[in-house]
C-alpha positions as CSV (number, residue, x, y, z in Angstrom):
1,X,83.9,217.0,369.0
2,X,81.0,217.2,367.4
3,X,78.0,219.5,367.2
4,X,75.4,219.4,370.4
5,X,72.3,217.2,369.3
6,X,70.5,220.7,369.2
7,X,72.6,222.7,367.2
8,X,72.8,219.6,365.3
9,X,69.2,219.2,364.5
10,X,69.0,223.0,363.8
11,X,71.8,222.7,361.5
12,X,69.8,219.5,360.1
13,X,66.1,221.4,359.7
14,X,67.6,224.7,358.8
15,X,69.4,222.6,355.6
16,X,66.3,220.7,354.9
17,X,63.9,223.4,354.8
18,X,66.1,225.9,352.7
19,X,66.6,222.8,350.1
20,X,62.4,222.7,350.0
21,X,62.8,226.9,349.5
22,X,61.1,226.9,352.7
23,X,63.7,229.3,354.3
24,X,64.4,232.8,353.3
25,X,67.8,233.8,353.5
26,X,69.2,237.4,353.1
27,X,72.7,238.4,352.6
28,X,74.6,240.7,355.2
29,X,77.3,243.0,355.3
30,X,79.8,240.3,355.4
31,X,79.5,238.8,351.8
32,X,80.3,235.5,353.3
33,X,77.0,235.3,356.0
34,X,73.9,235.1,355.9
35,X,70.9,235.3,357.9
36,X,67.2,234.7,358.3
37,X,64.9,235.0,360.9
38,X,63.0,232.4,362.8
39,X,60.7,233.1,365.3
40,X,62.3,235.7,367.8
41,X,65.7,234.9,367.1
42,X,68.3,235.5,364.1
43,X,69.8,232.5,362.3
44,X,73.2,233.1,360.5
45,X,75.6,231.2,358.9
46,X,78.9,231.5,357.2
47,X,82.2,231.1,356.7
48,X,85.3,233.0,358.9
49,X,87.0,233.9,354.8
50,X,86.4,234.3,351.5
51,X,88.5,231.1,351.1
52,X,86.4,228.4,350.1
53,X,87.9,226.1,352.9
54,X,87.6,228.3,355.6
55,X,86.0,227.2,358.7
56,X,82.1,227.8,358.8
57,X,80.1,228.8,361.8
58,X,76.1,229.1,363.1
59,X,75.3,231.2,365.5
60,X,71.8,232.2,367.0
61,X,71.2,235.7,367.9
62,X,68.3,237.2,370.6
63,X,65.9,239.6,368.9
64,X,68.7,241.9,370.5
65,X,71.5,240.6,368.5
66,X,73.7,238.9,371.3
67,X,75.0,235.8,370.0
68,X,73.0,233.3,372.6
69,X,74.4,230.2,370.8
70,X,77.7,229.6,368.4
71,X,79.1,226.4,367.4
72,X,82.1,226.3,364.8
73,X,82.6,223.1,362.5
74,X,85.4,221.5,364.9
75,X,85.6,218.1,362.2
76,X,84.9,217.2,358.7
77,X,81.4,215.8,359.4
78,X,80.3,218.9,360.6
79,X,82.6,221.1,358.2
80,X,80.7,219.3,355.4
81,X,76.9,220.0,357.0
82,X,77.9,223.5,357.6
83,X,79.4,223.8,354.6
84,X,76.4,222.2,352.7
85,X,74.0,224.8,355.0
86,X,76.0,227.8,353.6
87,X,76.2,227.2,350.3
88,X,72.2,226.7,350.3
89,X,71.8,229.9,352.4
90,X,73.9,231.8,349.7
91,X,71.9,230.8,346.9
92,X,68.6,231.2,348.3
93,X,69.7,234.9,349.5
94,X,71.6,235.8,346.6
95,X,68.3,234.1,344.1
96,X,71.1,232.5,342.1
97,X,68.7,229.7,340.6
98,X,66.6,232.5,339.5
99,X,69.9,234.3,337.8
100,X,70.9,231.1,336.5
101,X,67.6,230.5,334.5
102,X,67.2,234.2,333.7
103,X,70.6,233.6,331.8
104,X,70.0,230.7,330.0
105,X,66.9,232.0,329.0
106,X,68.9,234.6,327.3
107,X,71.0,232.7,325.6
108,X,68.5,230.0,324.3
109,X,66.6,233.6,323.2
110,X,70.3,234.1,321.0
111,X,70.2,232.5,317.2
């Protein structure tokens, strides 16, 4: 089954505006979510293991932190959004563009 048209056009915004570096992501605890805040709730997104084919999630959290929403990828459509969602959170959390450039930089610097 797949996602709620919602969650599904959460899932669809969320991945746009983080590919337009529009969404700030931070890294938690769990190396494998991450979250960001919108309005008066708590996005995250992530992935149940460390092993890249592990199932992903989204949840929404209340400015409390109970989970008001959570929807699992249940086939490959949605594992591939979710997936495609995580990998952009990580990236924008972790500033790995940035760290990318920042190295080549250092090696172009090497002669």
């Amino acid at each position: 089954m797949a996602f709620e048209t919602k969650i599904d056009k959460l899932i669809e915004k969320l991945t746009d505006l983080t590919s337009r570096d529009k969404v700030a992501w931070q890294d938690t605890a769990d190396e494998n979510t991450f979250l960001t805040a919108v309005g008066q709730s708590v996005v995250t997104v992530g992935r149940a293991r460390s092993d890249a084919m592990a199932p992903c999630f989204i949840r929404i959290l209340d400015d409390t932190g109970k989970v008001i929403e959570e929807a699992l990828d249940t086939d490959i459509q949605d594992w591939n959004r979710l997936r495609t969602l995580h990998e952009l959170a990580r990236r924008n959390a972790l500033k790995s563009d940035k760290v990318v450039s920042d190295l080549l930089s250092s090696l172009e610097a090497i002669r």
